[in-house]
C-alpha positions in Angstrom: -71.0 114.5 -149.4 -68.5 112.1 -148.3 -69.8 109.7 -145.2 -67.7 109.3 -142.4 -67.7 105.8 -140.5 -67.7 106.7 -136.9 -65.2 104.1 -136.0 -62.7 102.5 -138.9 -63.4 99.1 -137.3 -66.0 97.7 -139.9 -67.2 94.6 -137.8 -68.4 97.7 -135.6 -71.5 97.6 -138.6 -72.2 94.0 -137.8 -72.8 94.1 -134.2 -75.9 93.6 -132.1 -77.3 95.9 -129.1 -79.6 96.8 -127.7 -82.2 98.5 -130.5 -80.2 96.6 -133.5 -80.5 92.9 -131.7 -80.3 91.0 -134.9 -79.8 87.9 -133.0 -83.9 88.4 -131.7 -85.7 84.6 -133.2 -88.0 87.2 -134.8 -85.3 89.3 -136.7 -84.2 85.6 -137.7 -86.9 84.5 -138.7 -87.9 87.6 -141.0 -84.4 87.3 -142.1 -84.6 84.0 -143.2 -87.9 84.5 -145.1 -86.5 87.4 -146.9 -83.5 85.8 -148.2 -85.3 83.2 -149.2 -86.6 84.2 -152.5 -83.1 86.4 -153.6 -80.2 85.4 -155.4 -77.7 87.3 -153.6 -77.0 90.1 -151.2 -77.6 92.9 -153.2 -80.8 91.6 -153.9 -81.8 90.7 -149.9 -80.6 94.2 -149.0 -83.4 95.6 -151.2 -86.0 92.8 -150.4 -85.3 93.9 -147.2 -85.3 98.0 -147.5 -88.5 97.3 -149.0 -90.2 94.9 -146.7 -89.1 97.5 -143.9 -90.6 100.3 -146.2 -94.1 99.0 -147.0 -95.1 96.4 -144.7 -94.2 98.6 -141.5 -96.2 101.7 -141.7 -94.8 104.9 -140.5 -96.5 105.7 -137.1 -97.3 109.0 -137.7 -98.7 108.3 -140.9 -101.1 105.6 -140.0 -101.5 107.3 -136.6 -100.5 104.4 -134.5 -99.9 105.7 -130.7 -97.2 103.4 -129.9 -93.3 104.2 -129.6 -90.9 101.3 -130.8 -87.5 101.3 -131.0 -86.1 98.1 -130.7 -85.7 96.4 -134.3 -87.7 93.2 -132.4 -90.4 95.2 -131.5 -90.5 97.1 -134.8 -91.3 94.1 -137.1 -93.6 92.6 -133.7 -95.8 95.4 -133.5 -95.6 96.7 -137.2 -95.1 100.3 -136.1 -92.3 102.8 -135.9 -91.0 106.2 -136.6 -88.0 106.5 -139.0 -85.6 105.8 -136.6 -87.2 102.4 -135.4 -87.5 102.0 -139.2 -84.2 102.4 -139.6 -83.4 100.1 -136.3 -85.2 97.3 -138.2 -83.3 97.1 -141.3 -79.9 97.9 -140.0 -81.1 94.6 -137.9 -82.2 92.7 -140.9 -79.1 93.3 -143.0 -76.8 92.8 -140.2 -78.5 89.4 -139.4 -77.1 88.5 -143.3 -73.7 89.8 -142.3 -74.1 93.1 -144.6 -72.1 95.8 -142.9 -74.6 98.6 -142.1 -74.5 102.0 -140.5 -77.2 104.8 -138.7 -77.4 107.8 -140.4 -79.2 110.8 -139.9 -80.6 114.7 -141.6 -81.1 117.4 -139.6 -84.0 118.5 -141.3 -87.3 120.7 -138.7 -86.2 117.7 -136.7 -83.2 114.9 -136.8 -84.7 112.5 -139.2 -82.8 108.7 -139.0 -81.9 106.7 -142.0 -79.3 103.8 -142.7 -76.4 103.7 -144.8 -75.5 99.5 -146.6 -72.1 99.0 -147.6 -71.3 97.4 -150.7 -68.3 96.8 -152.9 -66.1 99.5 -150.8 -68.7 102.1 -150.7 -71.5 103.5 -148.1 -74.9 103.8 -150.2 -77.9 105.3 -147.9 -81.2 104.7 -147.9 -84.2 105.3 -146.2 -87.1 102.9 -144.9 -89.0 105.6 -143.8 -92.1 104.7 -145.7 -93.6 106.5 -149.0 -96.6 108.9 -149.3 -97.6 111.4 -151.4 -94.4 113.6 -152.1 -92.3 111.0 -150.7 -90.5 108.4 -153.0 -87.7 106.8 -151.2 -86.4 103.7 -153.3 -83.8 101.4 -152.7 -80.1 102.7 -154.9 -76.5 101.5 -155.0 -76.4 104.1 -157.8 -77.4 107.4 -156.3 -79.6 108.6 -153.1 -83.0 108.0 -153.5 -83.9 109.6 -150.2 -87.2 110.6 -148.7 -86.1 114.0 -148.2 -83.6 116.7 -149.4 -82.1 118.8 -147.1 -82.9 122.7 -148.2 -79.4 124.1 -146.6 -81.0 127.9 -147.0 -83.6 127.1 -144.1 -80.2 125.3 -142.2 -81.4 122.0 -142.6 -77.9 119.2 -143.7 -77.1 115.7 -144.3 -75.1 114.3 -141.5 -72.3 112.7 -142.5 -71.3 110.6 -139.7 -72.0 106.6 -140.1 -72.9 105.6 -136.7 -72.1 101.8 -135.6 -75.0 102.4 -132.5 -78.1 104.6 -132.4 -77.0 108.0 -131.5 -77.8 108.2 -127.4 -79.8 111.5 -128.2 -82.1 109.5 -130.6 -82.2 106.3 -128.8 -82.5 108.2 -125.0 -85.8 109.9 -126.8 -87.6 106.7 -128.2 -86.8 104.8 -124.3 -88.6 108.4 -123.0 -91.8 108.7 -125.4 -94.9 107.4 -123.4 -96.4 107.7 -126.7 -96.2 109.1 -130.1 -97.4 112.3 -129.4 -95.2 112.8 -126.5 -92.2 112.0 -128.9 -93.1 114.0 -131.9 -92.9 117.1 -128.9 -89.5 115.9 -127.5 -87.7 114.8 -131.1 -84.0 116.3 -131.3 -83.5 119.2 -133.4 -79.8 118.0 -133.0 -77.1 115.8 -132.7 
């Protein structure tokens, strides 16, 4: 599949808003501690993939009530769905000036992931979280995704590289009173 940046403009994967606000003294700070112990940025991008991945549980794994979906409030309150997840480390790479996109799968439901771009290319990953029969790992040398779409039951990658959350996504997180409210209004689509 070939990814498809939303807008050619790549300081457009750099920028802060509302949900990615990278400039937040706590997405700093984390920041700062992660690129302390790496060489370079290949190495940060996967300290931080996997900082997002294991040290922020997946709400609806650890059952955790509670609806983030600003990148601050992710790594404050140690929660999130995938697209918080994903919120976070687009926030975290972006804070070291490593272009990085929103991508999503329309799997039952849209699931949310990031895409890291390095020497020319889009590589995505996703910080969803590992369990049993899930095994995302950080690649620059094929996906390593949580899940693969099964295109017979209409699920799809989308290729799209998103510069923002998609309003759908983000307008559903800002909604969700709690986590069960927002596992009954996720999109289905984009």
């Amino acid at each position: 599949m070939q990814l498809i940046q939303e807008t050619p403009d790549l300081s457009a994967y750099l920028a802060a808003d509302e949900a990615i606000d990278h400039h937040h003294p706590l997405v700093r700070e984390t920041a700062a501690k992660l690129a302390k112990g790496v060489a370079n940025s290949y190495e940060y991008a996967q300290a931080a993939f996997e900082f997002v991945r294991d040290t922020i549980p997946h709400s609806q794994d650890s059952g955790d009530l509670r609806v983030t979906w600003r990148a601050s409030d992710v790594l404050e309150q140690r929660t999130g769905i995938c697209y918080a997840k994903a919120h976070a480390l687009a926030a975290l790479l972006r804070a070291e000036d490593i272009p990085t996109a929103l991508c999503y799968q329309k799997l039952d439901v849209v699931h949310g992931l990031v895409a890291v771009r390095f020497n020319g290319a889009w590589h995505r990953q996703d910080p969803r979280g590992n369990k049993p029969g899930v095994d995302a790992q950080f690649s620059l040398d094929g996906e390593r995704l949580a899940f693969t779409p099964d295109p017979a039951t209409g699920e799809a990658d989308c290729p799209v590289l998103y510069a923002a959350p998609h309003p759908v996504v983000l307008d559903t997180l800002k909604a969700a009173v709690d986590r069960p409210h927002l596992w009954r209004a996720l999109p289905t689509a984009l």
